[in-house]
N, C-alpha and C positions, 0 to 999 in steps of 0.2 A: 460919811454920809453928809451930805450938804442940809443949809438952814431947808432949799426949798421940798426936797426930799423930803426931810422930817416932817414937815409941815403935812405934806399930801398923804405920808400913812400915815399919822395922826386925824387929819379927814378922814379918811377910808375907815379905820379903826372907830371911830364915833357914829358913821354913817349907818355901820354894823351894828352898832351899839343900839343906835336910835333904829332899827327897821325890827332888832328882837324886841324893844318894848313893846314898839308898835303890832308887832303881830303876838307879842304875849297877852296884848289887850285885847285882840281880834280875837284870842282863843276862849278869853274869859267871857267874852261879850256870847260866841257861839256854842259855849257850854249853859250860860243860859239861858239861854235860848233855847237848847235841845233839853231843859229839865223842865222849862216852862213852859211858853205857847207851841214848840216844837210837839213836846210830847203831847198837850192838850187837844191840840190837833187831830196828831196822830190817835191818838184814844179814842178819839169821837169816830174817827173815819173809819177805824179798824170793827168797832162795833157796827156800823152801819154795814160794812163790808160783811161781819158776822152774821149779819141779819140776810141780807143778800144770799149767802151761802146754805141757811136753812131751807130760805123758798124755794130756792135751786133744786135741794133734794125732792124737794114737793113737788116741783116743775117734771123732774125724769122721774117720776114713779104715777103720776095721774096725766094722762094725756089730757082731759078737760080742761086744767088748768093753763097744760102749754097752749090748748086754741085760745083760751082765755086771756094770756098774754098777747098771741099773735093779734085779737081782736082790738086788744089794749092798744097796741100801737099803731095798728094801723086806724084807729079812730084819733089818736093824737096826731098823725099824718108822718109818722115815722116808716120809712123807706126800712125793708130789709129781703131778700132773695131764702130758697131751700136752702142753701146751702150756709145761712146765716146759723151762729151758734149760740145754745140757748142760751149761754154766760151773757154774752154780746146783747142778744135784745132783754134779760132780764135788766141787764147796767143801764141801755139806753135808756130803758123805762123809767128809772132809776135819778141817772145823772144826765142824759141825752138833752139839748135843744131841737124840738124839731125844726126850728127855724133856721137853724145852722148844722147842720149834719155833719161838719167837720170840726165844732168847737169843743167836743172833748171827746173827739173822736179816741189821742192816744190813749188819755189818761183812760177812756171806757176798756179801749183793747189792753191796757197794761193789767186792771181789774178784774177783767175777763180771764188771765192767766192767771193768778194769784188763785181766783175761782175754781178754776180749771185743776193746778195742781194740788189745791185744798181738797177737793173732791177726789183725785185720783189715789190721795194718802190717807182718806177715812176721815178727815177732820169737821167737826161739827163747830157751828156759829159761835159757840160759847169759847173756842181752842181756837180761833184766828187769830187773837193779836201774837199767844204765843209762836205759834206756828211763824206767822210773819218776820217775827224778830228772831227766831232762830233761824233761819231762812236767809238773813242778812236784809231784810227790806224790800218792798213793792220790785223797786228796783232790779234786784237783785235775781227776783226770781223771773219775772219778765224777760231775763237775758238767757237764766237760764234754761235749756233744751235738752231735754232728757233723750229725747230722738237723737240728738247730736251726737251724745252721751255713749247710748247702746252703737249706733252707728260705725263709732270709733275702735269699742270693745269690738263688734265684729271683725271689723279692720284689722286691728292686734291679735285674734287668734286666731283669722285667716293666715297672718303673718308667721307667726309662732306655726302653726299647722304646715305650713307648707316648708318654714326651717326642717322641721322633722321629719318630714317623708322624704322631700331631694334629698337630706344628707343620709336617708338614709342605703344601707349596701343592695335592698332589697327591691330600689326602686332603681328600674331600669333607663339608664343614659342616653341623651340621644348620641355624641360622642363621646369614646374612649381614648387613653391616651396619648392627648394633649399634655406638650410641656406645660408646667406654670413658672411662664417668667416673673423676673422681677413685678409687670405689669399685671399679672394675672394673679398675685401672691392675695386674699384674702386678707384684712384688717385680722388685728388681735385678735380680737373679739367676734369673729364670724366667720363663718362656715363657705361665703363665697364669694366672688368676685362676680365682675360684669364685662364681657367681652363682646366686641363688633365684630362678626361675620359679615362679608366679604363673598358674594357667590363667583365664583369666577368663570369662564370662556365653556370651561368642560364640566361644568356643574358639579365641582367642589366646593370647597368654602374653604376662606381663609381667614386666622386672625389679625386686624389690620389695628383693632384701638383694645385699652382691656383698664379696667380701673378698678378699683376696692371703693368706690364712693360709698360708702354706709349709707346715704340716703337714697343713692340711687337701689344699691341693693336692696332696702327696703320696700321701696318702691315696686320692685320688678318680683317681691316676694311677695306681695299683696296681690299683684295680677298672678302666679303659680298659685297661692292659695285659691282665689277666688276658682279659678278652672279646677284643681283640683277636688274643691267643694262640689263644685259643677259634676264633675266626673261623678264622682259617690253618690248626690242625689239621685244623678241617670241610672246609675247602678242597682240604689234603691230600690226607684220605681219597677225596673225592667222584673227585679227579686218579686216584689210587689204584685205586678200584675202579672207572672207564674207563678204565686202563690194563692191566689185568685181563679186562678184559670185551674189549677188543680182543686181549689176547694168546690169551686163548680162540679167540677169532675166527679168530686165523691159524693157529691149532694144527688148530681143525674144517677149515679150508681146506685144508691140509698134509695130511690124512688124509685127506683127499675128493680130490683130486691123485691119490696115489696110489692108489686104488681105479680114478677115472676120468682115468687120466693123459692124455686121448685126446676129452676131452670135457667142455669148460668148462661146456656149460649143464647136465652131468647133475652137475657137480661142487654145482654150487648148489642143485640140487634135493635133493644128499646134504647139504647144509649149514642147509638152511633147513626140511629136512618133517620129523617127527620119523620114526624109525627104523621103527616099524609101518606106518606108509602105507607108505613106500618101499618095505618087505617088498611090502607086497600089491600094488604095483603092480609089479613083479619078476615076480611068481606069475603075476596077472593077463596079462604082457606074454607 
C-alpha cells in the first residue's frame, strides 16, 4: 500500500468517524426534543383533539347542534357543500382561517381522520392520546385505509375461492385433454398455469404462448373468482325470488282457505282468476 493510499483511507476512516458523532448528536439533540417540547405539544394537541371528538358525538346524535354548527360557520364566512363532513366543518370551526381556506386545509383533513377512525373504534375524548400513540401517530392513521384494507381481503378470498372450485374435479372444463408442456407445467406451488389461445381459420383454438407467471396467474384468478362470485349471487337471487314467489303462493292460498274453507276447487279459482272476474262471476251466479 502506498504513503498516498494510506493517507485517503485514513481520511475516509475519520470522515466516518466524524459523521457518527455528528449524527449521534443529532439523535441526542431529537430525543429531546421528542421528551420535551415534542411531547408538550403533542399533549396539548391530543387533548384539544379529545375535546373535538366528544362534541362530535354530540354533533351525530342532536341534529340542532349540527344546524348549529352549520350556522356557525357560515356566519364566520366559512365555505363548505352537502357533502362536506361533520369531522371537517367541526375542525374548520376549530383550527380553520376563513381568510385562507387552504391554510390548514391538510392538517384539518389529517384531524378529520384520526376523528373519524376514533369514532368508528368507540373511543371517547379522554382515550385519544392513547389511541393515537398506539395507532403509530396523526400521521400514521391518515395513511391508513381500512377500505383499502377489506378491499384487498376481498381480493384474497376471491382468489383463494376461485383456486378451489377450477381445481376443483367437479367443476366443469371448458377444454379437455390438452398436453402440458414444459410451457404449460404450473409453478411448485400452484395449481395452474396461463395459456394464449389462438382462434384459427376453422374456429379452433390453438395454444401459441403458455407461462406459470405466479403473478399473472394470480391475477387471472382474481378475475375467475370475481365471476364466479358473480355467478352465485345470480344464483342466489334467481333461489331468492322463487322463494318468494312461492311464499306468495302459500300466503294467496291461506287467504283463499279461509274465504272458501269448504271448497278446494273454489279456493283455486280464488287463487288463480284475477279479482274482477271472480266479482262478476259471484254477480252473475
Amino acid at each position: 500500500m502506498t504513503t498516498n493510499e494510506t493517507k485517503t483511507e485514513t481520511k475516509q476512516i475519520n470522515t466516518v468517524a466524524q459523521l457518527n458523532t455528528a449524527f449521534g448528536s443529532l439523535i441526542t439533540q431529537r430525543e429531546v426534543w421528542e421528551a420535551g417540547a415534542y411531547a408538550a405539544s403533542n399533549t396539548e394537541l391530543y387533548a384539544l383533539l379529545g375535546h373535538c371528538l366528544d362534541v362530535m358525538y354530540k354533533l351525530k346524535r342532536f341534529t340542532e347542534l349540527a344546524r348549529g354548527l352549520n350556522g356557525l360557520l357560515e356566519k364566520r364566512g366559512f365555505k363548505f357543500t352537502a357533502g362536506t363532513s361533520i369531522e371537517v366543518k367541526l375542525l374548520r370551526a376549530v383550527f380553520g382561517d376563513p381568510s385562507d381556506a387552504n391554510k390548514y386545509k391538510n392538517r384539518i383533513y389529517s384531524y378529520a381522520r384520526v376523528l373519524v377512525v376514533a369514532h368508528g373504534e368507540g373511543v371517547k375524548g379522554d382515550g385519544i392520546a392513547d389511541f393515537i400513540t398506539e395507532k403509530g401517530g396523526i400521521d400514521e392513521i391518515r395513511r391508513h385505509d381500512s377500505n383499502a384494507e377489506k378491499k384487498t381481503d376481498e381480493i384474497k378470498l376471491q382468489k383463494e375461492h376461485a383456486d378451489l372450485t377450477l381445481n376443483s374435479s367437479d367443476f366443469t372444463a371448458i377444454a379437455t385433454g390438452i398436453p402440458v408442456t414444459e410451457d404449460l407445467e404450473p409453478a411448485d406451488d400452484q395449481h395452474f398455469s396461463i395459456a394464449l389461445v389462438r382462434k384459427e381459420a376453422d374456429g379452433t383454438g390453438s395454444i401459441v404462448f403458455g407461462t406459470n407467471s405466479t403473478s399473472l396467474v394470480s391475477a387471472v384468478l382474481g378475475l375467475a373468482g370475481r365471476k364466479i362470485d358473480a355467478d352465485e349471487q345470480e344464483e342466489r337471487s334467481r333461489q331468492k325470488a322463487q322463494e318468494l314467489q312461492q311464499q306468495k303462493q302459500a300466503d294467496y292460498d291461506a287467504i283463499a282457505g279461509e274465504v272458501y274453507p269448504n271448497n278446494s276447487s273454489a279456493t283455486v279459482v280464488a287463487v288463480t282468476l284475477p279479482a274482477p272476474a271472480a266479482e262478476a262471476a259471484e254477480t252473475s251466479a
